[in-house]
C-alpha positions as CSV (number, residue, x, y, z in Angstrom):
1,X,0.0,0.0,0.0
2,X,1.2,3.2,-0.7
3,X,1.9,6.2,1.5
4,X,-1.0,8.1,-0.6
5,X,-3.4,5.0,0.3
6,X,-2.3,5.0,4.0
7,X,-3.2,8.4,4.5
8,X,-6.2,8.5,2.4
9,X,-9.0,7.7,5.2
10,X,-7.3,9.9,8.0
11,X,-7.3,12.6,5.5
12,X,-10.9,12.0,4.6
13,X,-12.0,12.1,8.0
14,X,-10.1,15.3,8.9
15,X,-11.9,16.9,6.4
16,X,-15.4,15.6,7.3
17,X,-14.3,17.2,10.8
18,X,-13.7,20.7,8.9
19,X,-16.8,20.3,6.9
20,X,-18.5,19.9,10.0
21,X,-17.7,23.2,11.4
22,X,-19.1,25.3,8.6
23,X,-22.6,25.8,10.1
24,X,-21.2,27.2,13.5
25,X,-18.6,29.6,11.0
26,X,-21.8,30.8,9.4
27,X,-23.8,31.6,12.3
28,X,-20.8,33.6,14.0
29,X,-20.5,36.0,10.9
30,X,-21.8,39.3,11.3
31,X,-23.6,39.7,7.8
32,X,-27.1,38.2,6.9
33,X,-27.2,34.2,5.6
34,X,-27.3,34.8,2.0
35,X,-24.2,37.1,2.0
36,X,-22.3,35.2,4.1
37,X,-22.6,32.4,1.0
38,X,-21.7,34.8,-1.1
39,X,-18.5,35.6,0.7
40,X,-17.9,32.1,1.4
41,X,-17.1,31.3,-2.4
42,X,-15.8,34.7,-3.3
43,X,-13.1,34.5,-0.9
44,X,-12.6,30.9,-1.9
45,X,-12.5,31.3,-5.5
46,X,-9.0,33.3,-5.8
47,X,-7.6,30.5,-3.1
48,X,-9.1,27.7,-5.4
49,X,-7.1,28.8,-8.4
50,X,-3.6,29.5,-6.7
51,X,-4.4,25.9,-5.4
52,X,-5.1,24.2,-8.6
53,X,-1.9,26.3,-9.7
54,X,0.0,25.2,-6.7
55,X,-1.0,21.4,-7.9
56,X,-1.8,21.1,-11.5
57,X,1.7,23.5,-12.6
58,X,-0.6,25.6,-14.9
59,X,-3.8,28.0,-13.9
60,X,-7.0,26.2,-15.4
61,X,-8.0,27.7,-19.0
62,X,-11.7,29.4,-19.4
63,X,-13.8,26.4,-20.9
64,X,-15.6,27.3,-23.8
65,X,-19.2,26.0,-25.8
66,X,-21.4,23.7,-24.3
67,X,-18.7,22.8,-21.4
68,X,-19.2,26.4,-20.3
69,X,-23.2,26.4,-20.0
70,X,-22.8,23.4,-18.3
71,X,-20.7,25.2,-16.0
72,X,-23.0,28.1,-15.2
73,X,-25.6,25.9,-14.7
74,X,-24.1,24.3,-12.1
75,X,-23.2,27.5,-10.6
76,X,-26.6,28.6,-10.4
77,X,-27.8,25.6,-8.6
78,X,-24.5,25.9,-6.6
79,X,-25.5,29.1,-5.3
80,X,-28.9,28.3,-4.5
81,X,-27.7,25.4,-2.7
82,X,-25.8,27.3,-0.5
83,X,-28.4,30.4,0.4
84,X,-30.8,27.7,0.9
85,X,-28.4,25.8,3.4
86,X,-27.2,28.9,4.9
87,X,-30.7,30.1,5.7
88,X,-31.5,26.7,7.6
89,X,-28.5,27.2,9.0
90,X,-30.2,30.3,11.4
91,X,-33.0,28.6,11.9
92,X,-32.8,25.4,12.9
93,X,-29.7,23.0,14.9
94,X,-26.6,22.2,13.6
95,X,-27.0,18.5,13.7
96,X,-30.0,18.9,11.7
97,X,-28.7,21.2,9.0
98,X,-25.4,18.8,8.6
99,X,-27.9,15.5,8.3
100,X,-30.6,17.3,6.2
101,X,-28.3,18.4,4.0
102,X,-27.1,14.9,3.5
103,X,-30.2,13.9,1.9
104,X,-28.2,14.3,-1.4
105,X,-26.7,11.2,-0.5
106,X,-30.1,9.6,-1.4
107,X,-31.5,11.8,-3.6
108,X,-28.8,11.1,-6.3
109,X,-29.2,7.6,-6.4
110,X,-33.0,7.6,-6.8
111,X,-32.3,9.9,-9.7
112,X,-29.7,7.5,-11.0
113,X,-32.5,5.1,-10.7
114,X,-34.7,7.3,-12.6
115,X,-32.3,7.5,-15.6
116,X,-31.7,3.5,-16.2
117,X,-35.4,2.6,-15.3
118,X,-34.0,0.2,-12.9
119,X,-35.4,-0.6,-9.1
120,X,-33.2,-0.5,-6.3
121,X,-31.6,-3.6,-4.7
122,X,-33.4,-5.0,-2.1
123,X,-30.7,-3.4,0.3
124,X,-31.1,-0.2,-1.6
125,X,-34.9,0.3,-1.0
126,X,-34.2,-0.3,2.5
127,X,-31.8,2.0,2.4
128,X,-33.7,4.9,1.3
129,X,-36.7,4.3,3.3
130,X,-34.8,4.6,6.4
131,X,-33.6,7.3,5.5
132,X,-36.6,8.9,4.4
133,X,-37.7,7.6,7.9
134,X,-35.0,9.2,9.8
135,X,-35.9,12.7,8.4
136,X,-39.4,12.8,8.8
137,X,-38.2,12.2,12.3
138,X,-36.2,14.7,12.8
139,X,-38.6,16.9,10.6
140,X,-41.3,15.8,13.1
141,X,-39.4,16.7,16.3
142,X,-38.5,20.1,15.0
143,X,-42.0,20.8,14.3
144,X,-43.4,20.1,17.9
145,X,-40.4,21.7,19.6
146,X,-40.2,25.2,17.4
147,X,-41.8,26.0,14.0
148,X,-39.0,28.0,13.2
149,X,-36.7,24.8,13.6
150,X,-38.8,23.2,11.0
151,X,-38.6,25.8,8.3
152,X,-35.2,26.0,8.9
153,X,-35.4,21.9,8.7
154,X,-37.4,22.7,4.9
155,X,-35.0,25.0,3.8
156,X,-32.0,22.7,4.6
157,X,-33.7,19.6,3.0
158,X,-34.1,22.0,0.0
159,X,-30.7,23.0,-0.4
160,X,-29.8,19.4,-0.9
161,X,-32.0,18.9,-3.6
162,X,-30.3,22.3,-5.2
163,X,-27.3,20.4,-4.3
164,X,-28.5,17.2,-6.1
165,X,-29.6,19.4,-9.3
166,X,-25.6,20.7,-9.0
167,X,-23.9,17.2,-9.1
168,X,-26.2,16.1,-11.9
169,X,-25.3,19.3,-14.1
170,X,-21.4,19.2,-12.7
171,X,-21.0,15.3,-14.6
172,X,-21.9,17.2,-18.0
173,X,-19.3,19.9,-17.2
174,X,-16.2,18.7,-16.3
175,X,-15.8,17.1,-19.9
176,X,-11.8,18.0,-19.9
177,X,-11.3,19.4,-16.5
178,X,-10.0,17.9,-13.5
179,X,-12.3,18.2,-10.2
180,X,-10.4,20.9,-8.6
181,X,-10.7,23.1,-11.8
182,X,-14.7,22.0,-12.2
183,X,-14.9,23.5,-8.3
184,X,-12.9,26.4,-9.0
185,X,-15.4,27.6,-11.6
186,X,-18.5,26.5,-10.1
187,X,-17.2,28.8,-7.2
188,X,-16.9,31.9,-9.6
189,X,-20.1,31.3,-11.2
190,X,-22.1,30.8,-8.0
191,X,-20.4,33.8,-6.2
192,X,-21.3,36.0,-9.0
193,X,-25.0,34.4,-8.6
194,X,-25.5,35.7,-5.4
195,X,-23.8,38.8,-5.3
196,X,-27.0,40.5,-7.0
197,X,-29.0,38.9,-4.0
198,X,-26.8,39.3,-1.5
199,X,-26.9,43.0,-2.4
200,X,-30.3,42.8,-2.1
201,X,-31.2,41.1,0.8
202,X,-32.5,42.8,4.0
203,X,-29.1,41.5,5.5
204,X,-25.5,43.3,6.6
205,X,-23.4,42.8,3.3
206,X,-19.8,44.2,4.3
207,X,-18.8,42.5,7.7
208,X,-17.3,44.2,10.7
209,X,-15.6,40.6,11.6
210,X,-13.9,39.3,8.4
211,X,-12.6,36.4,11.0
212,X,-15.6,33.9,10.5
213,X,-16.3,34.3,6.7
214,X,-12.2,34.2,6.2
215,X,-12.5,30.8,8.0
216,X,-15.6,29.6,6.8
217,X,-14.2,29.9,3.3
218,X,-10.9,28.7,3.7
219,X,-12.3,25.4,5.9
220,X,-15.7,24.6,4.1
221,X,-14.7,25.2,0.6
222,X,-11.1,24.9,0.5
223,X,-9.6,22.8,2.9
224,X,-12.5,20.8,3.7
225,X,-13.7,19.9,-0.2
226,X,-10.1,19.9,-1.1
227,X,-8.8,17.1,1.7
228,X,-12.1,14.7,0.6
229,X,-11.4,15.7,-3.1
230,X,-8.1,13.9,-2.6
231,X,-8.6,11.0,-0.7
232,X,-11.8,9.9,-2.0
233,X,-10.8,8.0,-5.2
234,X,-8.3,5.7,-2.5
235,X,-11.1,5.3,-0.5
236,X,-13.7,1.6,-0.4
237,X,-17.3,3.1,-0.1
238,X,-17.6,1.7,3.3
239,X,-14.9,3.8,4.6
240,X,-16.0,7.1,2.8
241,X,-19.5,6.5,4.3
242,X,-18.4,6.1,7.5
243,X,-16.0,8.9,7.1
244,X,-18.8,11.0,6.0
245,X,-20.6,10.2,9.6
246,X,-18.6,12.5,11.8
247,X,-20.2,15.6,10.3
248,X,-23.3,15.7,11.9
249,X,-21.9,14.5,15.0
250,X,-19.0,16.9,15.1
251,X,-21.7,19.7,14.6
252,X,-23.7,18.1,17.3
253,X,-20.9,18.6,19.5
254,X,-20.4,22.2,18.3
255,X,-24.1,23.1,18.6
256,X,-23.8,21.8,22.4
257,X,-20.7,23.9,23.1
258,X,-21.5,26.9,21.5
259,X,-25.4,27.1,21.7
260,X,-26.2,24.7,24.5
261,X,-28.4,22.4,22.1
262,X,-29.7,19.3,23.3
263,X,-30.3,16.4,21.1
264,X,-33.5,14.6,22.5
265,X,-34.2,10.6,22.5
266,X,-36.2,11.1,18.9
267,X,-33.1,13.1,17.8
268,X,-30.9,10.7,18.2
269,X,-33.3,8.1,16.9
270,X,-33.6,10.4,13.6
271,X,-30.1,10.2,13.4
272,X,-29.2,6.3,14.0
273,X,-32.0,5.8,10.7
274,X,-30.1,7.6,8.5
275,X,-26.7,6.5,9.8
276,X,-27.7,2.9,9.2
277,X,-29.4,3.6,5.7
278,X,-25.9,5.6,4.8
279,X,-23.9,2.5,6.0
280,X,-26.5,0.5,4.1
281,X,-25.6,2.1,0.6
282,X,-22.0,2.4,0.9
283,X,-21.5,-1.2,1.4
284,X,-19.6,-2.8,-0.6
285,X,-21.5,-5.5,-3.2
286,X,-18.9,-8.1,-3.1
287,X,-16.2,-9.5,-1.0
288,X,-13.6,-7.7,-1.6
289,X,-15.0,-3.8,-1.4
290,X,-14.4,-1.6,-5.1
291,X,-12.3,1.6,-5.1
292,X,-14.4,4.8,-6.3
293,X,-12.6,6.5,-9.0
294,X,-14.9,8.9,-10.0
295,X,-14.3,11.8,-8.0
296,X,-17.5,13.8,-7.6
297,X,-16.7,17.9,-8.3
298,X,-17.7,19.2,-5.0
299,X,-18.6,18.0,-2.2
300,X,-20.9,21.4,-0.7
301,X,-22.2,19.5,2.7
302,X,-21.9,15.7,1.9
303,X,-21.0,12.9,-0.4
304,X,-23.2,11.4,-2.8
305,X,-22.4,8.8,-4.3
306,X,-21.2,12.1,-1.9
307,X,-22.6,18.7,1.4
């Protein structure tokens, strides 16, 4: 085994660990939740390209034609992925915007489904009815505790179906581009997506803190996306899935030491369901468990077949 291979799962789960501090980095900033998504991927778009400079010896060329359109596209949905996410973010708990946003994990397949007019696998359809199962729980608990938790719950599950449209749109557009180049242009088109609405927005655009949105940008969508980015291709889907688990846990913890919230019985419940129904689709179909080389171009909250 190499030394790349023998790193590969440490490095995934440091940056599921980073990932998993963006909602608390997003709450902290002093601007409204749409703008700080804006500055999220406008700082992180200059740092993407000295990156893919730093790596690939060359800065990535301006795609052109079809390649292009596919490219803006996925910016779009990019950008309303994050101000969707961002928003749930204020308005519900950290453990629940991490896991909600994880529905993408589900909602590609049944789309991949859709496409080859093929059911699931027995283990499959279990799979995505527990997880179905575990978010109407936590949906449910939000509800009876706050309605404001379950909008924010809504707006969360939304975002990863903006997230879903994004990973569909991003397989059309890297024809020719490597994944860290795909990212760095998705960033540039979905910052200049919301700048317009960021602008407009009822909330603070210019912050008086630059400390949270400076970290937020350089942990979510640089270090974080870039650290799975790498190790995910060395990786058996087992271990990226339960790589992918300490997210929501870590922002648990962070919700609990930052904002005193309490996960309840039916929380945790909520949680286990979709924890098993990850486990469930990330296992391996044969004995000897099949490396993923296709590396997905961003990983925004979790994997799908990963925010």
């Amino acid at each position: 085994m190499t030394a790349s291979l023998r790193f590969a799962f440490p490095l995934f789960l440091l940056g599921s660990i980073v990932l998993s501090a963006g909602p608390l980095f997003v709450r902290l900033a002093d601007v409204g939740a749409v703008q700080s998504a804006f500055w999220r991927l406008a700082i992180a778009a200059p740092m993407l390209l000295l990156l893919v400079r730093a790596l690939e010896g060359r800065v990535p060329s301006l795609p052109s034609g079809r390649s292009a359109l596919w490219l803006i596209l996925g910016g779009l949905f990019f950008a309303a992925d994050l101000a969707s996410w961002h928003l749930g973010i204020e308005r519900t708990t950290l453990a629940n915007s991490t896991l909600l946003a994880n529905a993408t994990a589900f909602l590609f397949p049944i789309w991949g489904y859709a496409v080859i007019r093929r059911w699931p696998t027995r283990t499959a359809g279990i799979a995505l009815l527990l997880a179905a199962a575990g978010i109407v729980t936590l949906a449910g608990q939000s509800a009876s505790v706050s309605p404001v938790n379950l909008s924010g719950d809504l707006l969360c599950l939304l975002a990863a179906i903006f997230y879903t449209g994004y990973l569909i749109v991003m397989n059309k557009a890297r024809a020719g581009l490597s994944a860290l180049s795909a990212l760095s242009f998705a960033t540039i088109a979905g910052a200049l997506f919301l700048l317009p609405v960021a602008l407009l927005d009822g909330g603070a655009f210019w912050p008086q803190d630059w400390t949270p949105l400076l970290i937020l940008a350089l942990s979510s969508q640089v270090a974080g996306q870039g650290l799975i980015i790498y190790a995910l291709p060395h990786l058996p889907p087992l271990a990226s899935g339960i790589g992918l688990l300490v997210q929501p846990l870590f922002s648990a913890l962070l919700g609990f030491l930052w904002f005193a919230e309490i996960l309840t019985a039916v929380d945790v419940a909520g949680m286990a369901m979709i924890f098993v129904a990850i486990l469930l689709v990330r296992r391996p179909s044969g004995a000897t468990p099949a490396v993923e080389k296709r590396v997905p171009p961003s990983l925004g909250g979790a994997q799908a077949p990963n925010r």
